[in-house]
C-alpha positions in Angstrom: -6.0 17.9 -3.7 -2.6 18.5 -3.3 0.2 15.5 -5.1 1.9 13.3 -3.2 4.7 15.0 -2.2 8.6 14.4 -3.7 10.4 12.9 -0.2 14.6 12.6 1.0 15.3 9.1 1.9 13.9 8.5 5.8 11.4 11.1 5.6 7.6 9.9 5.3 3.7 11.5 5.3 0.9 11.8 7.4 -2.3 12.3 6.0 -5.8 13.1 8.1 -9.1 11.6 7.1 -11.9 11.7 8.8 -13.1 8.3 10.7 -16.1 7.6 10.3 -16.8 8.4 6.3 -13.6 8.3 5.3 -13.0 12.1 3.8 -9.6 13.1 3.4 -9.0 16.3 5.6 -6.2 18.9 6.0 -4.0 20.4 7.6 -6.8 22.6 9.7 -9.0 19.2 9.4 -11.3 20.8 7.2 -12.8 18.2 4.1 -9.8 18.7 1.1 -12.0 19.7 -1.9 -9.9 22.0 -3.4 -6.6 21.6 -4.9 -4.4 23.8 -3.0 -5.4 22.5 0.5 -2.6 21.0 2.1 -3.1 17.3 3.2 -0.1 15.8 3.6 2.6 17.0 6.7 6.2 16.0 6.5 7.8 14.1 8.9 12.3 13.7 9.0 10.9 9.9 10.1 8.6 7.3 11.0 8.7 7.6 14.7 7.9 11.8 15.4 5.3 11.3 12.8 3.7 8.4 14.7 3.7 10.4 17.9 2.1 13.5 16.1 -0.6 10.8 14.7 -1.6 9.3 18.0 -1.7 13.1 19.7 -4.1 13.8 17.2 -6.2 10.7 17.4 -6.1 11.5 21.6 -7.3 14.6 21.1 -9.9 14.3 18.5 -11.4 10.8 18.5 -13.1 11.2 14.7 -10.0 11.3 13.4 -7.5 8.5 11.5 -4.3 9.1 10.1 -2.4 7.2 7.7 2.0 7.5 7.2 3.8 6.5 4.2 6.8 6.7 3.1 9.0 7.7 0.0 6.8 5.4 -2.4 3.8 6.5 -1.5 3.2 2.8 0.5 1.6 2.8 3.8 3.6 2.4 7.0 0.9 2.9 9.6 -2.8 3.2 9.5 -3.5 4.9 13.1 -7.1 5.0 14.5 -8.8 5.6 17.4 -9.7 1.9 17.9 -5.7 0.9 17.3 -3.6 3.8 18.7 -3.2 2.1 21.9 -1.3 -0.9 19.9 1.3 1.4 18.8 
């Protein structure tokens, strides 16, 4: 799997796992296995990458998503059963 990537200050991640075993999924939300699958997207800040985690979660309800920021330490943890609360 792809490192943790090297972020500016404000910038954070978001990383897709699947929800119900727990399988840590691309970009294409295909199981990461191998190491050059991308699994982490980029976000300038917290907020747009919140929105793009609960428009995923919306559309695909076996999803969860997870943001954190420059030291790797979660911000959000973004399910189906919780995306209304954000």
């Amino acid at each position: 799997m792809e490192k943790f990537p090297e972020l500016k200050e404000g910038q954070v991640t978001l990383l897709r796992a699947d929800f119900k075993t727990g399988h840590v999924l691309d970009e294409l939300f295909k199981e990461a296995v191998k190491a050059d699958q991308e699994i982490y997207t980029i976000f300038d800040d917290k907020d747009k990458a919140l929105q793009f985690a609960k428009s995923i979660i919306y559309a695909r309800k076996d999803i969860e998503c997870v943001i954190s920021g420059q030291d790797g330490e979660m911000i959000f943890y973004v399910t189906p059963q919780n995306v209304a609360s954000f």
